[in-house]
N, C-alpha and C positions, 0 to 999 in steps of 0.2 A: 180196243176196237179190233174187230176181227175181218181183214178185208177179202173179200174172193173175189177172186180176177179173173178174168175168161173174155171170150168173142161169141159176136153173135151168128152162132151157126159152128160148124166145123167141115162141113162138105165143101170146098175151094180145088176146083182141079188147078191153080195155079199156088196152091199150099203145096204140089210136091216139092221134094227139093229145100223146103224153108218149114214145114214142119215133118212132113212126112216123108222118109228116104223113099228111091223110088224101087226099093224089093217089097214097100209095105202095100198089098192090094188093098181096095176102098173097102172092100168089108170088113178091114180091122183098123178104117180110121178112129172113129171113135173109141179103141181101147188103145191106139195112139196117143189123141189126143188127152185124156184121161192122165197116161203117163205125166201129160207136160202140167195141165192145168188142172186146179180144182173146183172149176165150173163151168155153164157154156149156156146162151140164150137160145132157146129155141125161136130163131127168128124166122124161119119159113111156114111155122103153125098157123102166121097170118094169112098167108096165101090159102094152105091147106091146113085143116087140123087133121091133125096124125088121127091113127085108130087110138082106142085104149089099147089095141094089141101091139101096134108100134111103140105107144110108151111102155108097156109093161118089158117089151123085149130089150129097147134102152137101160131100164132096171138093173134088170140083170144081167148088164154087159157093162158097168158102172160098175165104181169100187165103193164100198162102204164110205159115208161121208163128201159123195160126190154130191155137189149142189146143180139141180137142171132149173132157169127161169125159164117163162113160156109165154112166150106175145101171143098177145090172144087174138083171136079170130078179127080179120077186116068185116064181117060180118055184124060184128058186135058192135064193133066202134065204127066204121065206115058204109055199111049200108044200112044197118038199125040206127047208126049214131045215138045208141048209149036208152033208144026209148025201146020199150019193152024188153028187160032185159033178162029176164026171168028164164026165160028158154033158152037164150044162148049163153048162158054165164053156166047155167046147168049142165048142159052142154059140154061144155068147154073143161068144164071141171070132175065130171063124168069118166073125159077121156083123160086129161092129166094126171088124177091121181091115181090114174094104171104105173106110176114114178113113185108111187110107195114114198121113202122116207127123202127118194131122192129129189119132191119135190119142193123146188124153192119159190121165190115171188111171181106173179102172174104179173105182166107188163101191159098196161092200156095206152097206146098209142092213137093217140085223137087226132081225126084229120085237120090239115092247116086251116080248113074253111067250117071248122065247126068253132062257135061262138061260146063265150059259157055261159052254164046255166047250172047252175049248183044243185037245182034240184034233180035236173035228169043225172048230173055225178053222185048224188046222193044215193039215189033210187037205185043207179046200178051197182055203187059199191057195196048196198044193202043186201044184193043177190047172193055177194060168195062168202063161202063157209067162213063158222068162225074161223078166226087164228091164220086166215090164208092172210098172206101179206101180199096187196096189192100195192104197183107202184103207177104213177097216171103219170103219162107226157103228152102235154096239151100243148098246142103249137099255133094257138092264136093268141095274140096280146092281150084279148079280153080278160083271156082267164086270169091276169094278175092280177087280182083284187083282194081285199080281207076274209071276204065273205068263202070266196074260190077256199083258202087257205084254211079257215076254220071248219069246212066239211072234209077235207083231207085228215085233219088234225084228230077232230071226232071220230073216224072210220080207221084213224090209225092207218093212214093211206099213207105212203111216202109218195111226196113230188120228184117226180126220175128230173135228175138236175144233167141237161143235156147241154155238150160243146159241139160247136160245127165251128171250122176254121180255129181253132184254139182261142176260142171265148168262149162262156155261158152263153146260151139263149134263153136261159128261164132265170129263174129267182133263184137264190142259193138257198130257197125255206128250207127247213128242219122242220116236217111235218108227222115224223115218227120219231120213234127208238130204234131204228134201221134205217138204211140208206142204200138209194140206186142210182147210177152213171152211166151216160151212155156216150161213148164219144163218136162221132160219125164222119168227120174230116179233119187233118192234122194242116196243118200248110211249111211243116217242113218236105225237106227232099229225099225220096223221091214221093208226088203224090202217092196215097193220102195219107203219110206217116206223121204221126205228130212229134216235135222236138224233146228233147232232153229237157229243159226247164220248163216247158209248157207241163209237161208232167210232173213235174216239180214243184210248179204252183197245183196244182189239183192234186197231188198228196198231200199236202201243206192243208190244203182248205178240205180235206176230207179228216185228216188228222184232229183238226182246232174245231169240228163240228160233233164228233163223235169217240168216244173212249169205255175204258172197260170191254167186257165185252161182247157189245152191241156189233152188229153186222150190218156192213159193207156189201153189195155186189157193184160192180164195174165192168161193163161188157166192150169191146171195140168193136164198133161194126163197122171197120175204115177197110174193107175186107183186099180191096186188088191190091193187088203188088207185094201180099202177102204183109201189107203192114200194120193189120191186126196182128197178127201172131207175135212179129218184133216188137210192137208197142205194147200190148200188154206182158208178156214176157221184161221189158222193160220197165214198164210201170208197179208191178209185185216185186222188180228190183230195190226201187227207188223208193215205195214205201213202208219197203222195211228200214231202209235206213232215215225218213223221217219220222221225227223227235213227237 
C-alpha cells in the first residue's frame, strides 16, 4: 500500500514558524511545502476554481511525482446538488487537468442537508473521464445504505472515510482499489491536533484495508494552530512503522 499524506491547502499565514521559516516569502510556499510532503488537497477550489492557468502554473512548480487532489466546485455539489452535472464536472475538469500528471483524485463533498439518491450520485460520477478517481464524502445519514455503496463500488468511486473529533463519521466501506481520508478535528491538545494513538488506530485500519500497491491519500484539514502540518507529518511517521 502506497500512502500519501498531505493537508488540505497549504496557504496558512499561521504555518510560519511550524512549516515555513519566516526568511521564506509566500511565493515559494508551495515549493516549500513540496520539500516537506508528497501531496496536498486543493481545498479552496470549492470556494473558487482556479484558472487552468493557475493549475498549469502549479505543474510546473511541483516536483515530478507530486500528487495535487482537488475539491470540486460548491457549485457542483452545493448549489447544482450533484443534478445536471454535465457542465460543471466538464468544467471543473477542463480546468484541473491544466495538473498534467500531477493530477490525483477529485473530492465530492456533499452538503449535510443533501439526502441520497443514488441516481443523481450515479449520473454525476458518470460525467468524469475515465480513469479519474473520484472520492464522494456525503454527510447525511441516508446515504449509508447497500444500494448508496454498490454505485460507488460500480464507478470505482472511493467513499472519502472522514474523522471529526477522533471517530469515523462514515462507514469504513472499501468502495475501490484506492483509498481517501479526511481528517477535520483531533481532540487532543492543543485544538484541533489529533493524538498519537488516535493516529495509530487510523494506520492500523488503513493498513488491514489495503496492500500491495494500491493508494492511499490522507489530507488533514485540522488547519489552525498549525496542527495539520504536525499531524500529518506525524501520521507518514507512524505509518510507516505499521505492520
Amino acid at each position: 500500500m502506497t500512502l500519501h499524506v498531505g493537508t488540505s491547502g497549504w496557504q496558512y499565514k499561521d504555518w510560519r514558524d511550524v512549516l515555513y521559516p519566516a526568511g521564506v516569502p509566500v511565493r515559494l510556499w508551495l515549493e516549500e511545502y513540496a520539500a516537506h510532503f508528497s501531496t496536498v488537497e486543493i481545498n479552496n477550489a470549492f470556494y473558487r476554481l482556479p484558472t487552468r492557468e493557475n493549475f498549469e502554473t502549479w505543474r510546473d512548480r511541483l516536483p515530478q511525482g507530486f500528487v495535487v487532489a482537488v475539491k470540486a466546485s460548491r457549485y457542483l455539489t452545493h448549489i447544482k446538488r450533484l443534478k445536471d452535472p454535465e457542465e460543471p464536472v466538464e468544467r471543473l475538469m477542463s480546468h484541473a487537468e491544466g495538473l498534467g500528471s500531477r493530477l490525483g483524485p477529485v473530492l465530492l463533498q456533499l452538503p449535510p442537508t443533501l439526502r441520497a439518491d443514488t441516481a443523481l450520485l450515479d449520473g454525476c460520477l458518470r460525467c468524469f473521464p475515465p480513469r479519474t478517481r473520484v472520492a464522494v464524502e456525503p454527510r447525511h445519514d441516508s446515504w449509508w445504505t447497500p444500494e448508496v455503496r454498490k454505485v460507488l463500488e460500480a464507478r470505482g468511486a472511493a467513499l472519502c472515510w472522514a474523522d471529526v473529533r477522533a471517530r469515523p463519521v462514515t462507514p469504513l466501506w472499501r468502495t475501490a482499489d484506492w483509498g481517501y481520508v479526511r481528517f477535520h478535528e483531533g481532540r487532543a491538545q492543543a485544538w484541533p491536533h489529533y493524538g498519537r494513538r488516535s493516529l495509530e488506530t487510523w494506520a492500523e485500519r488503513i493498513g488491514e484495508t489495503w496492500s500491495g500497491d494500491q493508494d492511499v491519500y490522507a489530507y488533514f484539514n485540522n488547519d489552525p494552530n498549525g496542527a495539520a502540518v504536525r499531524n500529518a507529518t506525524m501520521f507518514g511517521s507512524l505509518a510507516q512503522l505499521s505492520p
